[in-house]
C-alpha positions in Angstrom: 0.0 0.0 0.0 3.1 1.9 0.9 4.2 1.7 -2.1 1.5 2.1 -4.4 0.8 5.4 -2.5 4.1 6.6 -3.2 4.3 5.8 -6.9 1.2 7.7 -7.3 2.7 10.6 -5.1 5.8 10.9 -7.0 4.9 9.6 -10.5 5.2 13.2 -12.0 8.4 13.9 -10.5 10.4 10.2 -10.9 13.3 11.5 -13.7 13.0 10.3 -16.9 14.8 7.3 -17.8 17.8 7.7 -20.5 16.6 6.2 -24.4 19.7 5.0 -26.3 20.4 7.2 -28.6 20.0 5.3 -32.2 18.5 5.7 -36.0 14.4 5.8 -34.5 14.8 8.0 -31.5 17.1 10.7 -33.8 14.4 9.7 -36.2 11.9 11.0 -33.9 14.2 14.3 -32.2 14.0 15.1 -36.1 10.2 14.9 -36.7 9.4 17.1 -33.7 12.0 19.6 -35.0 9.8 20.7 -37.4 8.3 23.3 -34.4 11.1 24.8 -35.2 10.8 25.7 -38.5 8.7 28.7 -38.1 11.2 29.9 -35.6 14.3 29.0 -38.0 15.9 32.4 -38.8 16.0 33.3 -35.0 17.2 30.2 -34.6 20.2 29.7 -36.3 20.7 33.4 -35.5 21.3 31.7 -32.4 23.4 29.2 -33.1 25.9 31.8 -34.6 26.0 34.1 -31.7 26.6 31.1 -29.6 29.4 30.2 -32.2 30.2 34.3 -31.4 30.5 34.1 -27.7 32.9 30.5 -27.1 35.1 31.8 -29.9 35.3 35.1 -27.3 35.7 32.8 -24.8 38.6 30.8 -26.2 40.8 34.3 -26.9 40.1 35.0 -22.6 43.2 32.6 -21.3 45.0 34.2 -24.6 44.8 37.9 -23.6 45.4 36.5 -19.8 48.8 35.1 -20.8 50.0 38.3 -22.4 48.7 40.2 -19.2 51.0 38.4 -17.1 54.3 38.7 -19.4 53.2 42.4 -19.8 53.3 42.7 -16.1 56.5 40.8 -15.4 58.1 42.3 -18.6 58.9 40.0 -20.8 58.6 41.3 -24.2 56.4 39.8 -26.3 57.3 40.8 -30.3 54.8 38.2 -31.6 51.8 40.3 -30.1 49.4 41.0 -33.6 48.3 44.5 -32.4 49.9 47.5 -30.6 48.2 47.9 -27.8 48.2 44.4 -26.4 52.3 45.0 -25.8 51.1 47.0 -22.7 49.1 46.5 -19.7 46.9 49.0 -20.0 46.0 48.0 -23.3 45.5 44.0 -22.9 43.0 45.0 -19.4 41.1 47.5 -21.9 41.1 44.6 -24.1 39.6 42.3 -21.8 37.0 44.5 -20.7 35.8 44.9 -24.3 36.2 41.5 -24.5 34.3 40.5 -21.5 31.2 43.4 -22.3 31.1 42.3 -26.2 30.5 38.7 -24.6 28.1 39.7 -21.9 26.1 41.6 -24.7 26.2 38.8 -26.9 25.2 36.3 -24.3 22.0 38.2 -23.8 21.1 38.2 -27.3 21.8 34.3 -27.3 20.1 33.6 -24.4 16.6 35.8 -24.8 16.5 34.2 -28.9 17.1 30.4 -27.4 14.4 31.5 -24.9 11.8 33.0 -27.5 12.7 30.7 -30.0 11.8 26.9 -27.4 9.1 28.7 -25.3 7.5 29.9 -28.7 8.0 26.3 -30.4 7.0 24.2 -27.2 3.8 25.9 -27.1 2.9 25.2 -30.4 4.0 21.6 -29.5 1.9 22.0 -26.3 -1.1 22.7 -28.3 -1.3 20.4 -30.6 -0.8 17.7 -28.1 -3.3 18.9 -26.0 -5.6 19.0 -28.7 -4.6 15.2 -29.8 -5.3 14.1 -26.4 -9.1 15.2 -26.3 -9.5 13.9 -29.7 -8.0 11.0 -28.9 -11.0 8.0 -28.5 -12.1 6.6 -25.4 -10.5 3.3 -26.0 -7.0 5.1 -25.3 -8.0 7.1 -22.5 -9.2 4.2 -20.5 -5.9 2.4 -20.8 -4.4 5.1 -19.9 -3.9 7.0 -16.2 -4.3 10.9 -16.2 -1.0 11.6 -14.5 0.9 9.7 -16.7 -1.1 11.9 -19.8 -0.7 15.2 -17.7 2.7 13.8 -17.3 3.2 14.0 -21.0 2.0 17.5 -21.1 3.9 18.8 -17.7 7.4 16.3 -17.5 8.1 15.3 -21.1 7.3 18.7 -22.6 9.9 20.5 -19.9 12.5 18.1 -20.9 12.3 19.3 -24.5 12.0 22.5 -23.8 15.3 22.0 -21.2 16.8 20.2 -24.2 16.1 23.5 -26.7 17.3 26.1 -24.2 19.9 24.6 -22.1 21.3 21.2 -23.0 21.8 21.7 -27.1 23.7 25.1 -26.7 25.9 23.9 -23.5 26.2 21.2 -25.9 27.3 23.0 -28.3 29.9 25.3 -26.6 31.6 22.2 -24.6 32.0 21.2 -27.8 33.8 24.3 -29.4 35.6 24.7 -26.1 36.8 21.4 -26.3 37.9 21.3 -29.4 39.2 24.7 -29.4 41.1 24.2 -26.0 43.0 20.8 -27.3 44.5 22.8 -30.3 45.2 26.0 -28.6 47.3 24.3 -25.9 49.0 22.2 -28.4 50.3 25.0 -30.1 51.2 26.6 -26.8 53.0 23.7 -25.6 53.0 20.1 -26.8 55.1 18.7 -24.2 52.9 20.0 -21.6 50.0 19.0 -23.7 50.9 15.5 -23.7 51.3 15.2 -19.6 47.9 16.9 -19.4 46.5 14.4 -21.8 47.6 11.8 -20.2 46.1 12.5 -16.7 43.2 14.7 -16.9 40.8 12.0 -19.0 41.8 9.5 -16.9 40.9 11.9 -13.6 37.6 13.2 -15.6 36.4 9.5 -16.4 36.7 8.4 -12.4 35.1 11.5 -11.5 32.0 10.8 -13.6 32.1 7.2 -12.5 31.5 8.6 -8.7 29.2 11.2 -10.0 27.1 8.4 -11.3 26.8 6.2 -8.4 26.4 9.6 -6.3 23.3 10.1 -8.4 22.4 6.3 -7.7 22.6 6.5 -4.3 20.8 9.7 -3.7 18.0 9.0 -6.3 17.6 5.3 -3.7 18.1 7.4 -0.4 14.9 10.3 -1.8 13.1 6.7 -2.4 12.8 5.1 1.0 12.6 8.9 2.5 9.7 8.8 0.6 8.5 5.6 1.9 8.9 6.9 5.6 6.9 9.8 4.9 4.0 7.6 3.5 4.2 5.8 6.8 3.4 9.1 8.7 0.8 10.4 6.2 -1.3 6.9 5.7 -0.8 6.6 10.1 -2.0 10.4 10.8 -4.8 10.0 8.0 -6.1 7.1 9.6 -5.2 8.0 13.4 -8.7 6.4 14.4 -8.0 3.2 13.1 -4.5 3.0 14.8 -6.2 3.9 18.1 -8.9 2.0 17.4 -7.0 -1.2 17.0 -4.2 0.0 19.3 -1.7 -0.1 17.1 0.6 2.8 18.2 3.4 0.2 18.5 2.9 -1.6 15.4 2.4 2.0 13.2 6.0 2.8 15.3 8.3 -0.1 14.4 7.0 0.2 10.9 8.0 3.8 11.0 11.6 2.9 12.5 12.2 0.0 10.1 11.1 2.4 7.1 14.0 5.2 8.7 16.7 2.5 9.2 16.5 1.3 5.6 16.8 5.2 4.6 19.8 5.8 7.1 21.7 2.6 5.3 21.1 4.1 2.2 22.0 8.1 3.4 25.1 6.6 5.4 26.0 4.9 1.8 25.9 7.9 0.3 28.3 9.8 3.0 30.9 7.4 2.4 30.1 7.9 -1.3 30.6 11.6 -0.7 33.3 11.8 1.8 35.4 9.5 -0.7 34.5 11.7 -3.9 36.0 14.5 -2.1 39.0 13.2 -0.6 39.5 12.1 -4.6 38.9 15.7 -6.1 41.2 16.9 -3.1 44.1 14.5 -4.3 43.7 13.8 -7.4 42.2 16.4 -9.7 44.3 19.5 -7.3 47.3 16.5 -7.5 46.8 16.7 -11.4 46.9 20.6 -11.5 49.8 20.5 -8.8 51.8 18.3 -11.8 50.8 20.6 -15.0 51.9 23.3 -12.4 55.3 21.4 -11.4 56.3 20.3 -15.1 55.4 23.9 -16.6 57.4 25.7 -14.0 60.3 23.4 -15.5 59.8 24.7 -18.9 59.4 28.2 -17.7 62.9 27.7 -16.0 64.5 26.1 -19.0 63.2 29.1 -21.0 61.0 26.4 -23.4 57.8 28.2 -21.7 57.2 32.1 -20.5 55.1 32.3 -17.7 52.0 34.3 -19.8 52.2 30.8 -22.2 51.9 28.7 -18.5 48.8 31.1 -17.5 47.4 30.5 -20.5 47.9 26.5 -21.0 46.7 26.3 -17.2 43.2 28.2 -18.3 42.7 26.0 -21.7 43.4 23.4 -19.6 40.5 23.7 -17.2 38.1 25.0 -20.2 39.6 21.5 -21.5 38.7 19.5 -18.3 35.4 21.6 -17.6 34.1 20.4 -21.0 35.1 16.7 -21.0 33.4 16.4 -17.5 30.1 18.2 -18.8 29.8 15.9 -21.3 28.6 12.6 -19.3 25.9 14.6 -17.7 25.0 16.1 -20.9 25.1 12.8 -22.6 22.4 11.7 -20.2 20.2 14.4 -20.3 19.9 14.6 -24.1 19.1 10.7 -24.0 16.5 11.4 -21.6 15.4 14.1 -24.3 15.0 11.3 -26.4 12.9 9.2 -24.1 10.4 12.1 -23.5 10.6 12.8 -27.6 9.7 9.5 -28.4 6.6 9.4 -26.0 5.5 12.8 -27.4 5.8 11.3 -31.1 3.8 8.0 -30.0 1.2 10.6 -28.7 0.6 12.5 -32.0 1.1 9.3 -33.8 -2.4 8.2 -32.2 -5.1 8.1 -34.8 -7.3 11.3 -33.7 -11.1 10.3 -33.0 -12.7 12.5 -35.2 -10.7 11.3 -38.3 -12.6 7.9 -38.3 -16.0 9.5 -38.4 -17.6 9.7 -41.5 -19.2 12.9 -43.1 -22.6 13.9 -42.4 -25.6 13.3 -45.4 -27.9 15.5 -43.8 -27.9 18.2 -41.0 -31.3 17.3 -40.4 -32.2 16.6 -36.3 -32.4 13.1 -35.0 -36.4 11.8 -34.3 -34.5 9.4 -31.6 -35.7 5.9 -32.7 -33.2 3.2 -31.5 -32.4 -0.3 -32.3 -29.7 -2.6 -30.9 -29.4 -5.4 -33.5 -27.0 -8.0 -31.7 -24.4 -6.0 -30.6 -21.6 -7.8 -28.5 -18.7 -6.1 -27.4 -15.4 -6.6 -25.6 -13.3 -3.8 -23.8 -10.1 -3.0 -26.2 -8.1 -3.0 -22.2 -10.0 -6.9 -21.7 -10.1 -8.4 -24.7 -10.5 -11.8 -22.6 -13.8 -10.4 -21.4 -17.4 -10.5 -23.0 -19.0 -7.5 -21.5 -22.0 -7.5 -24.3 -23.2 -11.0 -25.7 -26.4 -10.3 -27.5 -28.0 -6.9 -26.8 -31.3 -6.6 -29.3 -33.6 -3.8 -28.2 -36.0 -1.2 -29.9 -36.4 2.6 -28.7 -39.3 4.4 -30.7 -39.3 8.1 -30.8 -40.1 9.9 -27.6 -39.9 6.4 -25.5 -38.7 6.2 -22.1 -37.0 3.0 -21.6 -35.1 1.5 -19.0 -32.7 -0.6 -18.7 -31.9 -2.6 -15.4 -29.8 -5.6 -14.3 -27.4 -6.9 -11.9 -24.0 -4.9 -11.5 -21.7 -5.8 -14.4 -24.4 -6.8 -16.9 -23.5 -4.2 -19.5 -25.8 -1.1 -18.9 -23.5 1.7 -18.7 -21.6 0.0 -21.9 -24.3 -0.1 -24.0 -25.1 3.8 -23.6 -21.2 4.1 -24.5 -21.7 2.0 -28.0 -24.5 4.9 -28.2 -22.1 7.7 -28.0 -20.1 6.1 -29.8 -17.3 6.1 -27.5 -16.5 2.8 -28.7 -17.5 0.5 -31.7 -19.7 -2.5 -31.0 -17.6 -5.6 -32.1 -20.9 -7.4 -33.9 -23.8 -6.2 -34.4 -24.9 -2.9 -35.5 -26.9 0.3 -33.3 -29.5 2.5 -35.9 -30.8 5.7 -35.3 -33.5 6.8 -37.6 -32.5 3.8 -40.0 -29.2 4.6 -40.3 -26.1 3.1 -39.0 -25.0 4.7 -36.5 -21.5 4.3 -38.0 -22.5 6.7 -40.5 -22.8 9.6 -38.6 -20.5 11.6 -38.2 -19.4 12.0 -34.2 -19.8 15.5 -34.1 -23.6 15.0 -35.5 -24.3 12.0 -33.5 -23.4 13.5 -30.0 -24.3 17.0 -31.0 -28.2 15.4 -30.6 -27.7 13.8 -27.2 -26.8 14.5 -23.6 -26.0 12.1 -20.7 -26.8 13.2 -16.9 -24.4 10.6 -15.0 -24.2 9.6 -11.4 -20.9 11.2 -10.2 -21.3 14.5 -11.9 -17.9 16.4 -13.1 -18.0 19.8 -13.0 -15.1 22.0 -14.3 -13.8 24.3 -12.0 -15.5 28.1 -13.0 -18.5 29.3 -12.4 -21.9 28.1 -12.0 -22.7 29.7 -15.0 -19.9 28.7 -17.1 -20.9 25.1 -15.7 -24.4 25.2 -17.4 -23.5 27.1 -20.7 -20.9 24.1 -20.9 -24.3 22.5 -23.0 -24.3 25.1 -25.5 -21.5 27.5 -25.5 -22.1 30.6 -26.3 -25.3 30.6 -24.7 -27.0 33.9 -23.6 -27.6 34.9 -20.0 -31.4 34.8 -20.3 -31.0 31.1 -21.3 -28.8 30.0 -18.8 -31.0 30.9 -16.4 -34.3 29.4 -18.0 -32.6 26.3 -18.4 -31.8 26.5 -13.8 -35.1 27.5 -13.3 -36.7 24.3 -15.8 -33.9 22.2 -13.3 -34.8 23.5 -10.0 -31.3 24.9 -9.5 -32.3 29.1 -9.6 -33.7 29.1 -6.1 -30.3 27.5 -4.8 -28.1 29.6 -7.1 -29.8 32.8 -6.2 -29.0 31.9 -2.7 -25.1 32.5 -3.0 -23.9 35.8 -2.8 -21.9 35.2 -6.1 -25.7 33.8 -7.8 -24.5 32.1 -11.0 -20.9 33.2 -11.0 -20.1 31.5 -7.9 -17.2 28.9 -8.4 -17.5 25.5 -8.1 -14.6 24.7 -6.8 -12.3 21.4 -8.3 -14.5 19.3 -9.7 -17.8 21.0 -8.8 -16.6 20.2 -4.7 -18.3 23.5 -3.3 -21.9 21.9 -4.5 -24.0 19.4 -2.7 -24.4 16.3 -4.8 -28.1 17.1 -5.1 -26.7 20.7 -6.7 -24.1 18.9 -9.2 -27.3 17.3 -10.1 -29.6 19.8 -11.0 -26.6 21.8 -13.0 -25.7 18.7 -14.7 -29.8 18.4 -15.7 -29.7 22.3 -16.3 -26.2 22.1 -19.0 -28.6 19.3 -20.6 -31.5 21.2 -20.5 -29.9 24.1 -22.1 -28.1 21.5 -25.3 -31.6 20.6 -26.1 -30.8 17.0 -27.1 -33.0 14.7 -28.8 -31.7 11.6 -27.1 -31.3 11.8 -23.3 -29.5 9.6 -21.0 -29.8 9.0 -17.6 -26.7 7.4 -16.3 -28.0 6.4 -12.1 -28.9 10.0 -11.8 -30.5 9.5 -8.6 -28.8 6.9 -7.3 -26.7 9.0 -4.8 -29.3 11.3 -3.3 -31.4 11.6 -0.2 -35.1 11.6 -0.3 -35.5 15.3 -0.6 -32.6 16.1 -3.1 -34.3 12.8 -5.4 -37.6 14.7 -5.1 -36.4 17.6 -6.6 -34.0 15.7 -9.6 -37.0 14.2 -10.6 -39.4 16.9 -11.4 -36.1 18.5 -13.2 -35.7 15.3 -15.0 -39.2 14.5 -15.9 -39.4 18.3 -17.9 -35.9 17.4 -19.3 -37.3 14.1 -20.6 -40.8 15.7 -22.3 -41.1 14.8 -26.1 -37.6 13.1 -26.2 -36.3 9.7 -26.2 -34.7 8.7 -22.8 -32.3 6.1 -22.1 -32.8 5.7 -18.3 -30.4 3.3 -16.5 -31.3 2.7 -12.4 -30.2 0.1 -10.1 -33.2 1.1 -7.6 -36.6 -0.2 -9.7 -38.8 2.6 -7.9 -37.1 5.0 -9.9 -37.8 3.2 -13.2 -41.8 1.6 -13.0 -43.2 5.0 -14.9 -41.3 3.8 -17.8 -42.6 2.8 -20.8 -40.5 0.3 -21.5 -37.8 -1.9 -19.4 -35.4 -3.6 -20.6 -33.5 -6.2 -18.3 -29.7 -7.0 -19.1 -28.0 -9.7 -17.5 -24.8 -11.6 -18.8 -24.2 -9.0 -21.3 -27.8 -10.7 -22.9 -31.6 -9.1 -23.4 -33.2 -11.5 -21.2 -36.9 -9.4 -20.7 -38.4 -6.4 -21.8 -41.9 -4.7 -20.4 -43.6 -2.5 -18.7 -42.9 -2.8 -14.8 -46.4 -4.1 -14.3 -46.2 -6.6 -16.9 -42.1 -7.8 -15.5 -43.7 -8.1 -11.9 -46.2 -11.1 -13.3 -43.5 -13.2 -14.5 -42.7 -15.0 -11.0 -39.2 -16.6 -12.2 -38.4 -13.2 -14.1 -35.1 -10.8 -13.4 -36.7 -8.0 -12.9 -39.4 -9.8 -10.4 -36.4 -11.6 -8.5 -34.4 -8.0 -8.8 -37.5 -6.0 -7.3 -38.2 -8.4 -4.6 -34.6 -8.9 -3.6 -34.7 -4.8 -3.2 -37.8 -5.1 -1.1 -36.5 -8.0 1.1 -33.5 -4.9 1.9 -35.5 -2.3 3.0 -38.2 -4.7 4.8 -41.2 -3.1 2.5 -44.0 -4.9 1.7 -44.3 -6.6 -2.2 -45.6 -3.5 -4.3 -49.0 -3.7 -6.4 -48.5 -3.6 -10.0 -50.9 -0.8 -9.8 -49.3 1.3 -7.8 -48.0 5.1 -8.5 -45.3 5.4 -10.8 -42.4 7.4 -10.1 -42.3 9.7 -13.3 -45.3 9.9 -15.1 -45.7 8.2 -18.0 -46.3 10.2 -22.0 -46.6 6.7 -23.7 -48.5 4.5 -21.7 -48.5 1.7 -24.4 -45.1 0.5 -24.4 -44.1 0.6 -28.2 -43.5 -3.1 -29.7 -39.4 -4.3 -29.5 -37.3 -6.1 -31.7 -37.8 -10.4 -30.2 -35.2 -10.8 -27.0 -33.7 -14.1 -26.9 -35.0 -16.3 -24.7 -33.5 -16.4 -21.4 
């Protein structure tokens, strides 16, 4: 549980793992590039002042040398302009040098910045926008932190990749280069002892570096893990006083910080030993450039200026070769969160599927199921619909009912087209539904569902969600016909008071009549009524219901309940069970039928409460526009 907590906690913030770099993942870096292009000019104007500002950098240690010969006189013949023979003139020089770089690093940095943060949000856009086209097949194999992930982590890492790691890239690179030449020329004797230390130094260094990164990356882990401990314990502190479980809740607590202290003390030595290396042997390393350059200074193969020098290329040498491992691994991880990006976009949109509309003419609402069985793309193994054959006419309410995990909430998702049945085929008006386009099909039809989602604006915004754009005037109409004014009017905000995440400052009666209101206002001509009363107290149902029963006037409604009172004014219900059509009726005429579903399902729901058996004659719930229940396709036997 710990653990599962903790991955949850942390998912968005676990580093990416490093892709090998090869032919697909450049493949991929390359295909995303194409942001770019709008951005190109800028861009490479970049690239050059970059190229500007390490060339600058590699004349620094040059103009140093001559600043120290200058200053302990040692003439200098060679030196290509007149005033870099003098003090004076080499520190005026480096000034200019060090304000031309300065200026140019600005101009760099603020066109690296425009250019990725312009680009990425192009790239954030149009993965955004995949995503919600994306069908519902993918999003339920999916989690939403791993897709907000996608949007938040991966994205950052490119854009890290476009402003910081290319460019340092880049300039360890020209430094690199640059350096090895420069001290070659200055002294290839003392390049050669530098070459053959330094890399070996740098390569160790790394090697610690890495298992530094190990170690501390394990000893954030199992910190983690402890502070799970003390947020599952003080989240539940009536259950470990309940049970008395103080003691237990405190061993598992000290266990949890002695595995973390194993790992931390690791990681000292780690430390303690990394330093005591950089102490000794990188400063050792220096210490022996130093010693052997001093020699040549003495024998007059070297001038000091020329040791000054060769000392700074030197470091720009070792600075670079040391960035390059960590560079390395964060342009692979680049890679990683490229090629997850690219399998996003890759995704075959939703709408592209659909095919085009032949008429913009409204929907009547008449429904058939003709054999439709289905399996979940995420359980293929499963068959959630068998043989589903049903008729809705236009205007009918009709109900479907069954045990848990018969198929009801599936087949209003075949409906919406949310998924494609894998047999069978669903008609509206005599057409396949399949030939509808989706924005037509669910353009005509609106869904009130049991946990209702609101988005976190205003009450308002919340209703005119239905038909944006909507006027003021009809917002409100469309509260009043839900039996939400009277509540709204009662905040001091009225309709733009805010909801709150997901809708959390509401009652779950209020969600309700919003959710009823936002389908009021989209006017649909096929409704569906996903347990929409299942979660309310007696007085909050009361008032869903009248909203409902003015929401459902002269249109076809698709009403699934688990609690039969809410469904006998129907005038039709269908009973699911096994992912099969098993019964269909009116409740009166389901009741009759001794050995029946819906009879053993209505008397199992009495037996609960301790109510009597119910006449067949009784009130119904809603009142009922088609009292004849309209004839259906033939069920299969049960």
């Amino acid at each position: 549980m710990a653990r599962h907590s903790r991955n949850h906690r942390f998912a968005e913030e676990e580093e990416l793992p490093p892709t090998p770099i090869s032919r697909d993942s450049l493949r991929d870096a390359v295909q995303l590039s194409r942001y770019l292009l709008p951005y190109a000019v800028k861009f490479v104007a970049a690239l050059f002042v970059l190229l500007l500002t390490s060339s600058c950098g590699l004349v620094f240690p040059y103009l140093v040398g001559r600043l120290v010969n200058s200053a302990i006189a040692v003439p200098d013949v060679a030196a290509p302009l007149p005033w870099l023979q003098n003090v004076n003139g080499i520190a005026l020089t480096l000034i200019g040098l060090l304000g031309m770089q300065a200026a140019l690093m600005f101009v760099q940095s603020y066109w690296f910045i425009e250019v990725s943060e312009r680009s990425l949000a192009d790239l954030r856009r149009d993965t955004y926008v995949r995503l919600i086209h994306l069908p519902m097949a993918f999003h339920t194999q999916r989690r939403v932190g791993e897709l907000v992930s996608r949007l938040a982590t991966d994205l950052t890492q490119i854009l890290d990749a476009v402003l910081w790691t290319v460019p340092q890239l880049l300039r360890q690179l020209i430094l690199f280069a640059g350096g090895i030449v420069l001290i070659a020329l200055t002294s290839p004797r003392l390049t050669v002892v530098m070459l053959t230390v330094f890399p070996v130094l740098i390569a160790v260094a790394v090697l610690f570096g890495r298992a530094l990164r190990r170690t501390s990356r394990e000893a954030q882990d199992r910190l983690a893990d402890s502070n799970v401990i003390v947020e599952e314990t003080l989240q539940g502190i009536a259950s470990v006083k309940a049970f008395t479980n103080e003691n237990y809740e405190e061993q598992r607590y000290r266990h949890s910080l002695g595995t973390y202290l194993d790992v931390a003390l690791r990681g000292a030595r780690y430390r303690g030993a990394f330093s005591s290396f950089i102490i000794f042997a990188l400063f050792g390393a220096v210490v022996l450039v130093l010693w052997y350059g001093s020699r040549l200074v003495v024998d007059k193969e070297l001038t000091a200026g020329q040791l000054t020098s060769f000392m700074l290329y030197t470091l720009f040498v070792a600075g670079a070769m040391g960035s390059f491992a960590e560079l390395y691994s964060q342009l692979q991880r680049t890679l990683g969160a490229t090629h997850r990006v690219r399998e996003l976009l890759a995704d075959q949109p939703e709408l592209a599927e659909a095919k085009p509309a032949s008429s913009g003419k409204r929907l009547r609402g008449e429904i058939v199921y003709e054999h439709v069985a289905f399996r979940y793309p995420s359980r293929p193994e499963v068959e959630v619909l068998r043989d589903i054959c049903f008729r809705v006419e236009p205007g009918q309410r009709v109900a479907l009912v069954g045990p848990s995990g018969a198929g009801k909430s599936t087949i209003v998702s075949l409906l919406l087209r949310f998924y494609e049945a894998e047999h069978g085929r669903i008609v509206l008006d005599g057409r396949d539904a399949r030939h509808y386009s989706l924005h037509e099909l669910r353009s005509q039809m609106a869904i009130v569902p049991q946990d209702v989602l609101l988005f976190g604006g205003t009450i308002a915004e919340n209703i005119a969600y239905g038909l944006p754009g909507a006027s003021e005037g009809e917002v409100r109409l469309a509260a009043q016909q839900a039996n939400a004014d009277e509540f709204i009017r009662s905040f001091p905000d009225g309709y733009q008071t805010r909801v709150g995440e997901r809708g959390v400052q509401l009652s779950g009666g209020q969600r309700q009549r919003v959710a009823i209101a936002r389908a009021i206002l989209r006017d649909p001509d096929i409704l569906i009524l996903d347990e929409a009363t299942s979660s309310l107290d007696s007085a909050n149902e009361s008032l869903v219901l009248q909203a409902l029963d003015h929401l459902m006037q002269e249109r076809t409604s698709l009403i699934i309940a688990h609690r039969l009172s809410t469904v006998r004014g129907a005038d039709c219900i269908v009973v699911i069970k096994d992912g099969c059509t098993v019964e269909s009726g009116t409740h009166a005429e389901l009741l009759q039928r001794d050995n029946g579903v819906y009879h053993t399902l209505s008397q199992l729901q009495l037996d609960l409460i301790g109510s009597p058996k119910p006449d067949a004659k009784e009130d119904d719930t809603w009142p009922q526009t088609n009292p004849a229940p309209h004839p259906l396709i033939p069920l299969p036997k049960p």
